[in-house]
C-alpha positions in Angstrom: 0.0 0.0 0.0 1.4 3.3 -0.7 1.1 5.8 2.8 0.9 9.4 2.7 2.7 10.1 6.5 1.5 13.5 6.6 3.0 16.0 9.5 3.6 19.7 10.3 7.2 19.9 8.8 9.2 16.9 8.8 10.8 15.8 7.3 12.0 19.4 6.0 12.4 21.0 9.2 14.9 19.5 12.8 11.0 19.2 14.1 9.1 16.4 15.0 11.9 14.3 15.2 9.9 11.9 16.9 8.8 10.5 14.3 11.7 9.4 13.3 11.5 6.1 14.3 7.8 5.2 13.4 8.7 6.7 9.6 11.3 4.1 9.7 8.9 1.3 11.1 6.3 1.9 8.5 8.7 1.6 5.8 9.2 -1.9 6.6 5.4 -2.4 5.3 4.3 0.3 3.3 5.4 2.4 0.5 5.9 5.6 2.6 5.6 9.1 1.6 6.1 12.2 3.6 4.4 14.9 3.4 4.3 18.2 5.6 1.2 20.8 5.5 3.5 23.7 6.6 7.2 23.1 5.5 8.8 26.5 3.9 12.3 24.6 2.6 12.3 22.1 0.5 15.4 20.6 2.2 15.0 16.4 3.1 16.7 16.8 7.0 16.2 12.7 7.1 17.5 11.4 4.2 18.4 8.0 5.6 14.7 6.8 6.6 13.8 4.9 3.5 10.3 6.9 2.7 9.9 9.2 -0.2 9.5 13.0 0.6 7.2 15.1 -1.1 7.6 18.9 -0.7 4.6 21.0 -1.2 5.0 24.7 -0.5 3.3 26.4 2.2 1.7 29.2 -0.5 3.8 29.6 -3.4 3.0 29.7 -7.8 3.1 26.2 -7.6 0.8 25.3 -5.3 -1.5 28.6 -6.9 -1.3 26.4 -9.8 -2.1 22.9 -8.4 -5.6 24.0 -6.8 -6.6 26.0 -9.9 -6.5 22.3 -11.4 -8.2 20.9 -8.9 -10.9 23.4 -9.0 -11.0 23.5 -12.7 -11.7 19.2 -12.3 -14.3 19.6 -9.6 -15.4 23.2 -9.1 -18.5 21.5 -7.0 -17.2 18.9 -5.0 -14.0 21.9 -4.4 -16.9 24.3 -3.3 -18.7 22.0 -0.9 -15.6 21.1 0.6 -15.2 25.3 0.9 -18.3 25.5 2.6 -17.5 22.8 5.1 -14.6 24.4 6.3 -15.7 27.7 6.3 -19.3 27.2 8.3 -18.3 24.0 10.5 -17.9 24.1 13.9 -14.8 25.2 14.9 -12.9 28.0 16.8 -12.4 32.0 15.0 -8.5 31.1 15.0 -8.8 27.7 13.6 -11.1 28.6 11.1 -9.2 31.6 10.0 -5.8 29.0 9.7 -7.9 26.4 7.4 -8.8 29.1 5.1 -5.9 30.8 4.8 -4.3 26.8 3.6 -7.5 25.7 2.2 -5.4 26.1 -1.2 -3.0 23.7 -0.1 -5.6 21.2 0.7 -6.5 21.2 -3.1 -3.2 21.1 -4.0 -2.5 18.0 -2.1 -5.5 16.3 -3.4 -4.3 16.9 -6.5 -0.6 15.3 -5.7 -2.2 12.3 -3.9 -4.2 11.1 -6.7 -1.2 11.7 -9.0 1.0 10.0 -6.7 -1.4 6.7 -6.8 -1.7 7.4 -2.8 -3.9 4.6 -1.5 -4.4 6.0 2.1 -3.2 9.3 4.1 -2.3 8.9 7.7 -2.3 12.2 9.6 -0.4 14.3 12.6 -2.3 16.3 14.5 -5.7 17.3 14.7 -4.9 21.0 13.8 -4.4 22.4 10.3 -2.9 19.5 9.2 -5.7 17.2 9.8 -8.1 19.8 8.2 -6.1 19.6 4.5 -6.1 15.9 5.0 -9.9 15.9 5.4 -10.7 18.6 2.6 -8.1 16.5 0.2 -10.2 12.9 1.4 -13.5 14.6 0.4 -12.0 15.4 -3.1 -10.0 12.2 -3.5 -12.1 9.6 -2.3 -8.9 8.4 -0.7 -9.6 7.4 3.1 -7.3 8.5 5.8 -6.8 8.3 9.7 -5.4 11.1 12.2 -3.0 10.4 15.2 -4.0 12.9 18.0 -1.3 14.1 19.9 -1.9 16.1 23.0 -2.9 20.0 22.7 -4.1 19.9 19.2 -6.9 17.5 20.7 -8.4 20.8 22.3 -8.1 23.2 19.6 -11.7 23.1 18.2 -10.6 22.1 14.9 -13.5 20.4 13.3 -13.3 17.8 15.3 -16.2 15.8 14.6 -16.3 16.1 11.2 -13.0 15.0 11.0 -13.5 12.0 13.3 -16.5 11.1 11.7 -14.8 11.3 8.1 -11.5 9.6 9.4 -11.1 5.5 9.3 -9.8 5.8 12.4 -8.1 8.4 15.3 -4.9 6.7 17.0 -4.2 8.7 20.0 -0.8 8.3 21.7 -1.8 8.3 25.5 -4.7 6.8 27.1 -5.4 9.9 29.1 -5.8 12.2 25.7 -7.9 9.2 24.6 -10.6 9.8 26.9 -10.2 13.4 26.3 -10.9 13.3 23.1 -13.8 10.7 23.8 -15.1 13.2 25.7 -15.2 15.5 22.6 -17.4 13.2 20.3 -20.9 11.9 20.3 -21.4 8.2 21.5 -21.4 6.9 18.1 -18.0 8.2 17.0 -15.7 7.1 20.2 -15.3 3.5 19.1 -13.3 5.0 16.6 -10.3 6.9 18.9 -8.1 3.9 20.2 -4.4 4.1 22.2 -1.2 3.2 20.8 2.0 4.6 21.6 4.1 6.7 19.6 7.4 4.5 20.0 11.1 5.2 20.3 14.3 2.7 19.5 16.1 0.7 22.2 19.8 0.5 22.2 21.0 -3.5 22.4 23.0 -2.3 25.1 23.2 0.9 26.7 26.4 2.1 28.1 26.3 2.5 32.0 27.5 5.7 33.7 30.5 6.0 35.7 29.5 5.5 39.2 32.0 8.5 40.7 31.6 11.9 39.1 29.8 14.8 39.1 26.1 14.0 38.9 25.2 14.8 35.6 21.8 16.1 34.4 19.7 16.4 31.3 16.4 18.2 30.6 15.6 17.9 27.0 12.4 20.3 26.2 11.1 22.9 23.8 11.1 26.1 25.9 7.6 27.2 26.7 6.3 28.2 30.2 4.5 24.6 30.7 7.4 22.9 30.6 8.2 24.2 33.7 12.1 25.3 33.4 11.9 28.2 36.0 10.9 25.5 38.5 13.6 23.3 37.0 15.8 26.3 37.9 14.7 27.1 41.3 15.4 23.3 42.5 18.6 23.4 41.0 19.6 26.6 43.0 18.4 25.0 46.3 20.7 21.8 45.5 23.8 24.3 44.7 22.9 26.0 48.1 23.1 22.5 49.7 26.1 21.7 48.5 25.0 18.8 45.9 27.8 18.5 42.5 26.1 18.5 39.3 26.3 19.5 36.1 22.5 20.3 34.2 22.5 20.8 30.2 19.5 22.3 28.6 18.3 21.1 25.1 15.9 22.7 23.3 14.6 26.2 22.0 11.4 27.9 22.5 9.7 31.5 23.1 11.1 31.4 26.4 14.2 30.6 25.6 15.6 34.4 26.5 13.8 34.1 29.9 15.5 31.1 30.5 18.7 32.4 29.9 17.8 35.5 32.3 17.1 32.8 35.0 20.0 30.7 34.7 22.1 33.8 35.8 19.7 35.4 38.1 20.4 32.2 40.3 23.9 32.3 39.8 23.8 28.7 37.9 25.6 30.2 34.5 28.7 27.6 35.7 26.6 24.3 36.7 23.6 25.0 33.4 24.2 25.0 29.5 22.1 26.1 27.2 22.6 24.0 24.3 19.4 25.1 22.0 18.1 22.2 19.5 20.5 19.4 19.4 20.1 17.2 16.7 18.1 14.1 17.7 20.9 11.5 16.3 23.3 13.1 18.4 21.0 13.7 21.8 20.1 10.2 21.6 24.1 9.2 20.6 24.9 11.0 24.1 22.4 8.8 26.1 23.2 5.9 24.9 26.9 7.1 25.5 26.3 7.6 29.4 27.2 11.1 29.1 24.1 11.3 31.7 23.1 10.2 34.8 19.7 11.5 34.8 17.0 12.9 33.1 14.4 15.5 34.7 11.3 17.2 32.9 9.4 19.4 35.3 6.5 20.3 33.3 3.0 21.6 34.4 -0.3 21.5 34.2 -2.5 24.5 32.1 -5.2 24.4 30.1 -5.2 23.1 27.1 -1.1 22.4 27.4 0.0 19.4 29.5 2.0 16.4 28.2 1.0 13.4 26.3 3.8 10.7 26.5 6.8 12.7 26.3 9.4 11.1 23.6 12.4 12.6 25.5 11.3 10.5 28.5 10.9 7.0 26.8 14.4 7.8 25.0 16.2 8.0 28.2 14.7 5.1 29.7 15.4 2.7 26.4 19.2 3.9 27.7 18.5 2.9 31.6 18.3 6.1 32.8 16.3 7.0 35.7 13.8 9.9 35.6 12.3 12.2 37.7 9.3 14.0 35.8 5.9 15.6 37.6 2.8 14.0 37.7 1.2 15.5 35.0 -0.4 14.7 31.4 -0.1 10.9 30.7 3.5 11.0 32.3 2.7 8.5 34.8 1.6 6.3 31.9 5.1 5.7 31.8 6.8 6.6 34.8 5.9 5.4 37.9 7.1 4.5 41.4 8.8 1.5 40.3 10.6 3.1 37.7 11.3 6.5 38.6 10.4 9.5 40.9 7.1 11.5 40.2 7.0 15.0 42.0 4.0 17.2 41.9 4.1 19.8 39.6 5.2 23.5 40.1 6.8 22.4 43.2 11.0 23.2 43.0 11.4 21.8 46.9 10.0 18.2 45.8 11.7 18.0 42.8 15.0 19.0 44.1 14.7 16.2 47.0 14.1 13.9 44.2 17.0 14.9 42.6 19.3 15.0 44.8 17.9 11.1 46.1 19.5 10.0 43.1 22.6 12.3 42.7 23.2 10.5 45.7 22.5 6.6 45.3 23.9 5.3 42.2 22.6 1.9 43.0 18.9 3.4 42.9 20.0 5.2 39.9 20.7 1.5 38.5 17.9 0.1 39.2 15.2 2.7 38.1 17.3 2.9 35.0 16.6 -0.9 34.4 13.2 -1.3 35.1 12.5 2.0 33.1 14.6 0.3 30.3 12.0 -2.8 30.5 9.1 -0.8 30.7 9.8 0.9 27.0 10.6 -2.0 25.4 7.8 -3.9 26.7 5.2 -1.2 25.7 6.8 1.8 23.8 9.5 0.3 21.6 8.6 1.1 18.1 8.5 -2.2 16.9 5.7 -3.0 18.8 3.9 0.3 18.6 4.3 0.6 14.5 2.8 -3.1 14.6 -0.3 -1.9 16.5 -0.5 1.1 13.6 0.4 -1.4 10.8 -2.9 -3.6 12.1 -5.0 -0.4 11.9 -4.1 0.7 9.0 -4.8 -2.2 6.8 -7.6 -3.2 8.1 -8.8 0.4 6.4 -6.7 -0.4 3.2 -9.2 -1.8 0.3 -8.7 -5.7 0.9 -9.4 -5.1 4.5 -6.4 -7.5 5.5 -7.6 -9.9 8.2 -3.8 -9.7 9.3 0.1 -8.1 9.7 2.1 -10.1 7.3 5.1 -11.0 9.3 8.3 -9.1 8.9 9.9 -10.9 6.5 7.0 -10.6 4.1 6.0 -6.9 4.4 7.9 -5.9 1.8 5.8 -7.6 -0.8 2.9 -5.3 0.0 4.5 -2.0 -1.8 
């Protein structure tokens, strides 16, 4: 079966490098094409995956030209789709976004049919999910949507979409039953869980046991993510005299603040800033033991709380321990037996938690290996991508009654 794997930006942008290793999965059964909704470089950042990208242009001549076509070949079925996105039911913002790319929605109706695409599968129930739909109606070609985390509370069509899609695969159980909540009774048979996945290392390299405790925190920078509480705990553990060593991946519209914070507490020598690292070499230095331990203190606000953070699952595949907050569908992964949950917006807790582990190396151990059993039991990609693979052909034409095994999913492209 040939896939459309549509997303924001990847595979043109460093984003969304989680999916990565669920790109890489799929290839192993489908025919895989990428194709972002909002991409403004037509530069391939992942050339090594084995799928095909396809750039289409955010708004550019080209794709001016493309939904002229499509127009010109069904100026009805083009207008009705119009009038669907225009008068549903959705929020002033998102209704404003979906119009201003309805074009692009045309245009990639038009590339899907030329590309033989037999089925589109979907990130995100924002914008991109709203060209997927517009290009289904004109296409006839049936897609599904994976629903993330805040783009399940945007107000984005979201029953229309549902109702349209084969099926919704959300990534956490929690968001699940959010978005449940969102849809008449007859349409939430059609949301089910299954993980977004990450790769195990064969064998991860263990950590010296005498040095500087060293820390990562690898998130975009946004106030939920909760890096001034990071900050604050870190300060208190400096004050008490705890050794470490805390790096900083990732970039946001806080970033700035950050930076203000790291020297307002007098941290400038223990805390780098190290912006986006390349997800190769972030998950290289993991695997490498350049860590000891990996904290995320986000929070709770509305609309914005985590799904199953990625960052997480990737240092426990290397066997290291976490301390995270009890928020989102964190504790989906993490829990007591294989890690140290804190409540949120709470720098005291988190810095005891912390400094627990700076201190015990055989407790660092032996969260780091039951958290390392935990992924690959229930979040390694292998297993996630089959659960995916068995959804999406049993929406591909011949209705396959099963996953061809490994060896034999090549024969399907």
């Amino acid at each position: 079966m040939k896939l459309a794997y549509v997303s924001a930006r990847f595979p043109f942008a460093f984003a969304e490098q989680f999916f990565e290793p669920e790109v890489e999965s799929l290839g192993e059964a489908f025919d895989v094409v990428l194709i972002p909704t909002r991409a403004t470089q037509n530069v391939d950042r992942y050339p090594e995956l084995g799928a095909t990208p396809h750039y289409i242009g955010l708004f550019d001549a080209r794709v001016a030209a493309l939904a002229a076509r499509e127009f010109a070949r069904d100026p009805a079925g083009v207008l009705a789709a119009f009038a669907a996105v225009a008068f549903g039911k959705c929020a002033l913002r998102a209704r404003a976004v979906n119009l201003v790319l309805f074009p692009k929605a045309l245009a990639l109706a038009h590339e899907a049919r030329r590309l033989g695409i037999e089925h589109m599968h979907v990130n995100w129930m924002t914008s991109s999910a709203t060209i997927v739909y517009v290009a289904s109606r004109l296409t006839g070609i049936p897609f599904s949507i994976t629903a993330h985390q805040h783009d399940i509370f945007y107000d984005n069509l979201t029953v229309p979409k549902v109702r349209a899609a084969e099926f919704v695969r959300v990534i956490s159980a929690r968001n699940c039953g959010h978005l449940q909540d969102l849809l008449p009774a007859d349409l939430r048979a059609k949301c089910v869980t299954v993980h977004l996945g990450v790769r195990a290392p064969e064998a991860p390299v263990a950590a010296p046991p005498a040095r500087t405790t060293r820390i990562l925190c690898s998130a975009r920078m946004c106030e939920w993510k909760g890096h001034r509480f990071l900050l604050d705990a870190l300060a208190r553990l400096r004050d008490r005299g705890v050794a470490f060593a805390c790096d900083l991946a990732g970039d946001g519209e806080i970033a700035t603040e950050v930076a203000a914070l790291v020297e307002r507490h007098g941290l400038a020598d223990r805390v780098r800033m190290l912006g986006n690292v390349p997800h190769g070499k972030l998950v290289a230095s993991l695997e490498a033991g350049d860590y000891d331990l990996v904290v995320l203190a986000s929070t709770e606000q509305d609309g914005e709380h985590e799904g199953i953070p990625v960052a997480l699952m990737e240092a426990m595949a290397a066997r290291l321990p976490i301390v995270a907050t009890q928020t989102g569908s964190i504790p989906e992964l993490v829990d007591a037996t294989n890690g140290l949950l804190v409540p949120q917006r709470d720098p005291e807790a988190l810095a005891a938690a912390i400094e627990r582990l700076a201190g015990d190396a055989a407790l660092r151990a032996e969260l780091g290996a039951r958290g390392r059993d935990r992924v690959l039991a229930l979040f390694e990609t292998g297993e996630t991508t089959r659960r995916l693979t068995e959804l999406l052909l049993s929406s591909a034409p011949w209705r396959a009654a099963a996953v061809p095994s490994r060896e034999g999913r090549k024969s399907l492209r």
